[in-house]
Structures are given as C-alpha cells and as structure tokens.
C-alpha positions as CSV (number, residue, x, y, z in Angstrom):
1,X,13.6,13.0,-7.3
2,X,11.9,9.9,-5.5
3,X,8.2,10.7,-4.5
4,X,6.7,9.8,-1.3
5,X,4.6,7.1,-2.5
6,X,7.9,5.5,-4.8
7,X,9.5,5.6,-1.0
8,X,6.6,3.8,0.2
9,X,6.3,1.1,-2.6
10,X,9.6,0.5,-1.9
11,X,9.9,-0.2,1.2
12,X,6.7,-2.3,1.0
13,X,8.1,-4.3,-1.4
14,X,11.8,-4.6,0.3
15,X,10.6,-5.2,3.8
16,X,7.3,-6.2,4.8
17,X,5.4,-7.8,1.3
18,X,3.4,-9.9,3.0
19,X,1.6,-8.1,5.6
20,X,1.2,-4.6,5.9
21,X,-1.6,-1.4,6.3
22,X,-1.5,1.3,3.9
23,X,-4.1,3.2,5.8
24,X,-2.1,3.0,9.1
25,X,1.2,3.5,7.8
26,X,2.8,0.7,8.5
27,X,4.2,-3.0,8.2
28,X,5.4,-6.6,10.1
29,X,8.9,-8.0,9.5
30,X,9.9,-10.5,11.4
31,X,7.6,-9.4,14.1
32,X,9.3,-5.8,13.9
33,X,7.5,-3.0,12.3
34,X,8.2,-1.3,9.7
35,X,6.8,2.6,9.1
36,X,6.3,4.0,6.0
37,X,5.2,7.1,4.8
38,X,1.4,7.2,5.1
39,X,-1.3,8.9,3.1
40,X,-4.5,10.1,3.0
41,X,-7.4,8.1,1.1
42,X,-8.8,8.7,-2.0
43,X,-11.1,5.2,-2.7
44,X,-11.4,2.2,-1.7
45,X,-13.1,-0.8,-3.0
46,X,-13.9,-3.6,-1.3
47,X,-15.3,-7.4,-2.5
48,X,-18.3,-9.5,-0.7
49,X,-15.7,-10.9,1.8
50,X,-14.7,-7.8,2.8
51,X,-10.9,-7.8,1.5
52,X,-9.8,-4.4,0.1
53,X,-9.3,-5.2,-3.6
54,X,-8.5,-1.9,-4.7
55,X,-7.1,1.5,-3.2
56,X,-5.4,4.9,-4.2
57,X,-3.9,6.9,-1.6
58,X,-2.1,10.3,-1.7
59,X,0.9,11.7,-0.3
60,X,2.3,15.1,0.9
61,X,4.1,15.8,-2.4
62,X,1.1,15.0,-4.5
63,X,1.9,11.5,-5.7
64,X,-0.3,8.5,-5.5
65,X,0.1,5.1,-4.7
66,X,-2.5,2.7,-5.8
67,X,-3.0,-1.1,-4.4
68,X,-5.1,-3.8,-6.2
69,X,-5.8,-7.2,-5.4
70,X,-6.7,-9.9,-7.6
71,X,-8.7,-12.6,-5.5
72,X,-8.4,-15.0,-8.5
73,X,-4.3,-15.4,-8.1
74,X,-4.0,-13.8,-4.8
75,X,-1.7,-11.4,-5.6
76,X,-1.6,-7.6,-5.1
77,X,0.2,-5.0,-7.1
78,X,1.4,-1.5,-6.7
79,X,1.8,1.4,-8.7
80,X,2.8,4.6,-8.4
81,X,1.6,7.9,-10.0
C-alpha cells in the first residue's frame, strides 16, 4: 500500500521539483499547478535568512514526510516515514 506522504514525494519529485509548498499543498509546473496531498505540521526549522531548512509533516494515514535543505549545496531531500 502507497502512503499519503510516498504519494506526495512522488509527485513532488515527478512534477514540480523545483518550486513547491508543502504547507499549502501545492506546486508550479510550467506555470500550472500541481496539488498534492497536504499535511498538517509537526516542526519546522528555519536558518538566519529565513529559508525553511528542515520540516516534518503528517498525513491522514499516519505517515510523515520530512523536507531538509542543505544551504551549503542547495539541495533539498525528502523522506518518507
């Protein structure tokens, strides 16, 4: 069974990498957007600059999705729990 946030890494990671909103729920492709399943907050850290550099959120079904940023490479990654 695929969890709600493995539906929602997904789909981040297929169609809108570069710019999306976990906390809204949504994502830009193309100028389009793209909705994805959204979930409530459970932390959030952010650095001097104000970028959010780490996140968990968590979904309907009980799984977790957590974002982190690293400001060195300017990259994010996802995982799922």
């Amino acid at each position: 069974m695929t969890t709600l946030a493995e539906v929602t890494k997904s789909m981040i990671e297929n169609l809108c990498p570069s710019t999306f909103s976990l906390y809204a729920g949504y994502g830009l492709n193309g100028g389009e957007y793209v909705r994805f399943p959204q979930g409530a907050q459970l932390h959030e850290k952010r650095n001097d600059k104000g970028r959010v550099i780490n996140a968990r959120y968590r979904y309907a079904d009980g799984s977790e999705l957590v974002y982190s940023y690293s400001t060195a490479q300017e990259t994010y990654k996802l995982t799922t729990q």
